[in-house]
N, C-alpha and C positions, 0 to 999 in steps of 0.2 A: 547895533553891533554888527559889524563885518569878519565874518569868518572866512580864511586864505589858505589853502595848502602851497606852502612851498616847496621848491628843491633844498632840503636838508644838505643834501652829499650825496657826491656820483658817485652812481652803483658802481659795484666792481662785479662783473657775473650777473647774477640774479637780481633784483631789486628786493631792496627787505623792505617793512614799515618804517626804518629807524631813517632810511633815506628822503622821507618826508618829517613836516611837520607843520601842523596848525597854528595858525597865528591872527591876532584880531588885531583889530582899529576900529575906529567906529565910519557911519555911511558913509562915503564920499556926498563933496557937494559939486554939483556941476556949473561952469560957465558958460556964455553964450555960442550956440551951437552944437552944444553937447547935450547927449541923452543919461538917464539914468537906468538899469538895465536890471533886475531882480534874477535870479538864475533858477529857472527850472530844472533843465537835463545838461549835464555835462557827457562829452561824449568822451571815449574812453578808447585809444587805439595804440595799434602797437609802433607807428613811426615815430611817436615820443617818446619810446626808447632810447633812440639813438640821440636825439635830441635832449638828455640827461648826461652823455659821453665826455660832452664840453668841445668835439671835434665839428667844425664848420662843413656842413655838407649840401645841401641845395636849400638849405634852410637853416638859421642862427642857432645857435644851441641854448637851451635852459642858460641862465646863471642862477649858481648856489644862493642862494636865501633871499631870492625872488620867487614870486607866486609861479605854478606852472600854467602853461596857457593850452589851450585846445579846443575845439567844437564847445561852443554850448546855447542854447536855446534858452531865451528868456522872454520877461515881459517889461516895457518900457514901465517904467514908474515916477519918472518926471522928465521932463524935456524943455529944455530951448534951442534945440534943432525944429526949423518950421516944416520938415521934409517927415519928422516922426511924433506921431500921438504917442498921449498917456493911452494903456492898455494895450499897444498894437504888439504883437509879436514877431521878433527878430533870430536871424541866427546867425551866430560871427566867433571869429577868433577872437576869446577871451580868457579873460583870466578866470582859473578854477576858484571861483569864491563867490558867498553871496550876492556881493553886489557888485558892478563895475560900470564904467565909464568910458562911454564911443564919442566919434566927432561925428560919428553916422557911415563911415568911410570903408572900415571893418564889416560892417553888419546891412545884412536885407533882411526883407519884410518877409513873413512867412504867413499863410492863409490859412487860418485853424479849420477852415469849411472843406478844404482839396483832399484833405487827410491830416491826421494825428499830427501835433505838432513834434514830437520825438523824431519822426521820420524823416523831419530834415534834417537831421548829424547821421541817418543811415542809409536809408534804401534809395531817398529822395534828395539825399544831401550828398556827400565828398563821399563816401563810397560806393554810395552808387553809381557818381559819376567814372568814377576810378573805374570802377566792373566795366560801366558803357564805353568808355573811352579805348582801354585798354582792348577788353574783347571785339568789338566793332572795329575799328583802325587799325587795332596791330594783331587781331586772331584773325581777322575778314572769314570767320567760318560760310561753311555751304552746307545747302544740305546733303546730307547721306555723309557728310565727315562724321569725323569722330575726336571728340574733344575731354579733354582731363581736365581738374581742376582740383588743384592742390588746394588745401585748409577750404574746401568746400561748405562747409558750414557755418564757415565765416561770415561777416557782415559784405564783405567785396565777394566772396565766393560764392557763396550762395548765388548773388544776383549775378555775377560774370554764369554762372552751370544753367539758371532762367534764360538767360539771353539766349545760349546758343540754342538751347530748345528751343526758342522762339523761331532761330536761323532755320530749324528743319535735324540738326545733328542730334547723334546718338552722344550723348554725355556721362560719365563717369566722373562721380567727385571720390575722393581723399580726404576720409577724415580719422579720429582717434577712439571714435567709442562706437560702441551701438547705437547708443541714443540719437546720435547726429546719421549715421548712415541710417537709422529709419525716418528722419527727419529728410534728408536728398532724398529717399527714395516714394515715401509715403502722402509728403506733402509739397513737397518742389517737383516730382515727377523727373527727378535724373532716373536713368536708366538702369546703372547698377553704382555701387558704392562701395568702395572697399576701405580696411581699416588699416592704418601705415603699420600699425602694432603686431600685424599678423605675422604669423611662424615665415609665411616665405612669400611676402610683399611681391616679388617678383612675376611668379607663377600667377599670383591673383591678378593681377596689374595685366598679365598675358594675357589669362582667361578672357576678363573682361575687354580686351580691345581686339578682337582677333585679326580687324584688319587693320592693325598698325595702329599708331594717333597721329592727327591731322592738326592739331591744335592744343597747345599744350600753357594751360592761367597758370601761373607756377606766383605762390606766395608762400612758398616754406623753404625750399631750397635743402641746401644738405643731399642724405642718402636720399631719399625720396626722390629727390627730383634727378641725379647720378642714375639712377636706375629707369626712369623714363626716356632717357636718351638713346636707350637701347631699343628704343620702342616705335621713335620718328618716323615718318614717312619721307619721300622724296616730297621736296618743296612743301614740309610742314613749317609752321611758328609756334614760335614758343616768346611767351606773354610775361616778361620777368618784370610782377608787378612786385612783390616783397620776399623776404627770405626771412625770415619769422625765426625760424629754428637754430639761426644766426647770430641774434641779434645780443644775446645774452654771454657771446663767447669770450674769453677772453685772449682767446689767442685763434689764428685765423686757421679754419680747417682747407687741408687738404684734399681733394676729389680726381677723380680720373680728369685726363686731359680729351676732352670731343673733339676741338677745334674739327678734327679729320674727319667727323662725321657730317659737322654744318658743310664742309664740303663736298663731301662726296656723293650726300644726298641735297643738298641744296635748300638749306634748312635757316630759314632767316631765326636769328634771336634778336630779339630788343628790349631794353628796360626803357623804363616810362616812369613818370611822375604825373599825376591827374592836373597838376599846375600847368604841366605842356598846354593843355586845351582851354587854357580861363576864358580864349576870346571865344569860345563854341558852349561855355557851361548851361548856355540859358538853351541851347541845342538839348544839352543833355537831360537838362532840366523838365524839360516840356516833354521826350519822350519818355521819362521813367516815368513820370507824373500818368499819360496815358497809360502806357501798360499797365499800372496800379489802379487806376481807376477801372480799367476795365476787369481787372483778374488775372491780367496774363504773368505778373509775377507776383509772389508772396512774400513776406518775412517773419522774421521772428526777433522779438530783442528781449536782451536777459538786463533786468532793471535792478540792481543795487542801490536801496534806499540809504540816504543822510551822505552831504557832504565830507564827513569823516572818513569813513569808509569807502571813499573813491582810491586812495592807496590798495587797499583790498581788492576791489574790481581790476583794476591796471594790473598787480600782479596776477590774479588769475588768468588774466587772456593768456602768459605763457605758459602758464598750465592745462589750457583747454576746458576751461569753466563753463566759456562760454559757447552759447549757440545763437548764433543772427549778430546783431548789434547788442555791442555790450557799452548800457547808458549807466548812468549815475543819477538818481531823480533827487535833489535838492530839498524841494518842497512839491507839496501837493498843486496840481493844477488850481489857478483860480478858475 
């Protein structure tokens, strides 16, 4: 038996449960050149939100009462591609279900020996690359800057507030609870951590940057990030990887107009898609890979067991559930 979650119906606002639903067939059989793929970890992130909309934007949308696709990690389980064994571990854009079907073209090989196989849909996978791309190319911190980094205790956030530690900066993440601001500070070693939820966000946001910010990972957008504009330096960047806080709106908010201050102080902004850099990923690849091995960056992933309950995990991300990488585990490791 083959278990599927598909798109029910697009959310309007919030995502409920009622906008999924389960659905079987039995295993796929594969043809010549094709793998068969068992699903360990489904990865779980907030761009497939948008991608529930039904609006075409750098990527195809869901359609209604098709499976939904996303990260996931598995193990080959039969194969007539000569390029992949029975047993080897792969990770690719697939569809949310137990079993599925590659031509091999979607999915690479991943080394259970380099680190945990989970870690390629997070630290070591597409958001990490995301963090490295973004922060390195479009943050270029130095050291003695000073850098922010909005949903900080995210899976890209986290790793984008490591890196620039790594550059030599003083770092400040933005998160929503205590538990995650003792998490940046305790065990990723950011500098100070503040809570967006606080009486007066702004004054904290002061405190903590006294000399301005130099560098600004912005993945929530909204108030939060309105109120760091106020904070820029001459010839800062600011990192518009997501807007998280967005994503669920139904009708599009309003914020002060900056344009006059990327002027005046000379303030590049850019958005980015981690897709920009596919022909540098094995770049990126190989240096998270070192930093990991070595120590220099950590993670954390919140696991939500049985493929049922991946509706469950996906709505929490907007709720701030999670801390690190938030996976979906299928089945237990073979």
């Amino acid at each position: 038996m083959n278990r599927m979650i598909v798109l029910a119906s697009r959310p309007i606002g919030m995502p409920t449960k009622e906008n999924f639903r389960m659905e079987y067939s039995s295993i796929p059989e594969i043809s010549d050149g094709q793998v068969l793929i068992k699903s360990i970890y489904l990865s779980v992130d907030p761009y497939m939100r948008g991608r529930m909309s039904g609006i075409k934007t750098y990527i195809d949308p869901f359609e209604v009462d098709k499976p939904l696709v996303g990260g996931v990690v598995g193990k080959i389980v039969d194969s007539k591609n000569p390029s992949f064994k029975v047993g080897e571990f792969v990770e690719g854009r697939l569809p949310w279900a137990d079993y599925s079907i590659s031509s091999g073209k979607n999915i690479r090989k991943i080394d259970p020996k380099l680190a945990p196989i989970s870690t390629a849909l997070g630290v070591a996978g597409m958001p990490g690359l995301t963090a490295y791309f973004g922060m390195v190319d479009i943050g270029k911190p130095k050291a003695g800057e000073t850098v922010v980094v909005s949903g900080a205790a995210g899976a890209v956030g986290s790793v984008a507030g490591q890196i620039a530690k790594l550059k030599g900066c003083r770092v400040v993440g933005i998160s929503g609870s205590q538990e995650k601001i003792d998490f940046l500070i305790n065990e990723l070693g950011f500098d100070a951590a503040i809570n967006y939820k606080s009486n007066n966000l702004f004054s904290a946001l002061k405190e903590a940057c006294p000399n301005g910010v130099d560098v600004y990972f912005d993945n929530v957008g909204g108030e939060v990030s309105d109120l760091m504009m106020k904070l820029m330096n001459f010839h800062s960047r600011i990192v518009l990887c997501g807007q998280i806080s967005q994503y669920n709106n139904t009708e599009i908010e309003y914020g002060p107009r900056f344009q006059g201050k990327l002027v005046t102080h000379s303030i590049l902004m850019q958005g980015f898609i981690v897709s920009n850099y596919v022909k540098r990923f094995n770049e990126g690849y190989e240096q998270l890979g070192k930093w990991i091995q070595e120590g220099k960056i950590k993670y954390r992933e919140t696991i939500t067991d049985g493929l049922e309950n991946a509706p469950d995990a996906f709505i929490g991300l907007f709720k701030g559930e999670n801390i690190g990488k938030q996976l979906v585990r299928v089945v237990k490791e073979d």
